[in-house]
C-alpha positions as CSV (number, residue, x, y, z in Angstrom):
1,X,137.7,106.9,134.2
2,X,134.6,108.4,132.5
3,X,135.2,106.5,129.1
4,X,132.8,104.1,128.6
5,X,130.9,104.4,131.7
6,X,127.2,104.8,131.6
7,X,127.0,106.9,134.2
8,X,128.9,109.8,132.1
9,X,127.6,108.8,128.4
10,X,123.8,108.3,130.0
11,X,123.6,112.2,130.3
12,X,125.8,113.0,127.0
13,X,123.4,110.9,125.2
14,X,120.1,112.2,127.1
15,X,121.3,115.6,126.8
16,X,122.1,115.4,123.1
17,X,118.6,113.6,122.3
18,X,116.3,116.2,124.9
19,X,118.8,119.4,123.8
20,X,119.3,120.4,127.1
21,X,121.2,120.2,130.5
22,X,117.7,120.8,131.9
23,X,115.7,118.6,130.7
24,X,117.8,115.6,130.9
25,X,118.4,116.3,134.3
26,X,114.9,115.9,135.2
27,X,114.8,112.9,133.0
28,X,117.7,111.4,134.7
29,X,116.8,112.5,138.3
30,X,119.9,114.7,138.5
31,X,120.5,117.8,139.4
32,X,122.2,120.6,136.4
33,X,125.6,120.4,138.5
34,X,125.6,116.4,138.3
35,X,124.5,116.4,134.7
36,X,127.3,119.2,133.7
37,X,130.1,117.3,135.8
38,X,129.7,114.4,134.1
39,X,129.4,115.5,130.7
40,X,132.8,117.5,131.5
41,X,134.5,114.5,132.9
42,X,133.6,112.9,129.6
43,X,134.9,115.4,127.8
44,X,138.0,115.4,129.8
45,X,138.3,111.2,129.2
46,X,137.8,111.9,125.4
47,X,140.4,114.9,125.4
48,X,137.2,115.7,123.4
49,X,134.8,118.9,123.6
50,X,131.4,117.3,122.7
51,X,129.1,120.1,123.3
52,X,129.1,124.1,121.7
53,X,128.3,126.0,124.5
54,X,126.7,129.5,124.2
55,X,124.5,131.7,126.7
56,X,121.3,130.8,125.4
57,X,122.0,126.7,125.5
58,X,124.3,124.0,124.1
59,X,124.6,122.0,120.4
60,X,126.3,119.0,120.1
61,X,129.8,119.6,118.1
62,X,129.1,116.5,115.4
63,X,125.2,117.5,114.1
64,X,124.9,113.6,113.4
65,X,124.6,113.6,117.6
66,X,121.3,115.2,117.4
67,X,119.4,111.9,117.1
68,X,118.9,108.9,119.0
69,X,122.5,107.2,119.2
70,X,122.6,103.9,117.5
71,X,125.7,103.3,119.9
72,X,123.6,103.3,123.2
73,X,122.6,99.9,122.8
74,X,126.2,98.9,122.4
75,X,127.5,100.6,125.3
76,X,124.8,99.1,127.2
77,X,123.4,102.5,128.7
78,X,120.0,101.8,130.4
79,X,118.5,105.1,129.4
80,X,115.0,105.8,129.5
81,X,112.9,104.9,126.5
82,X,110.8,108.2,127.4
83,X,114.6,110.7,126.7
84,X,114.1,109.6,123.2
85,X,110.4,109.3,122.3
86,X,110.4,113.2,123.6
87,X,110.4,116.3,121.3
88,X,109.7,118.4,124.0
């Protein structure tokens, strides 16, 4: 079950902080695909859609998801410091 586990909220949260599928792909060392399944498993978990996704890119749903998630720490999710010191 992806609920809770670090390996599917580790891209939801880099995604949501870098704004991108790409670029937290890189920062994870995934592919897009891996990134994308995971976030959708998520979703699925949550009965939840978490991202707005249009042709030109995604948007987290809740706007307070934009920055740094003061729930990482609690969920334990080892994600790079660098996916949130980056504005790139």
């Amino acid at each position: 079950m992806a609920r809770g586990n670090p390996e599917y909220l580790k891209p939801f949260l880099v995604v949501v902080r870098l704004g991108g599928v790409h670029k937290a792909a890189q920062m994870l060392n995934l592919t897009q695909p891996a990134v994308t399944v995971r976030i959708k498993s998520l979703e699925t978990s949550l009965s939840a859609i978490l991202f707005d996704r249009t042709s030109t890119g995604i948007s987290a749903v809740v706007p307070a998801l934009s920055g740094p998630s003061q729930h990482c720490q609690a969920l334990q999710c080892n994600i790079p410091k660098a996916a949130f010191l980056s504005n790139e």
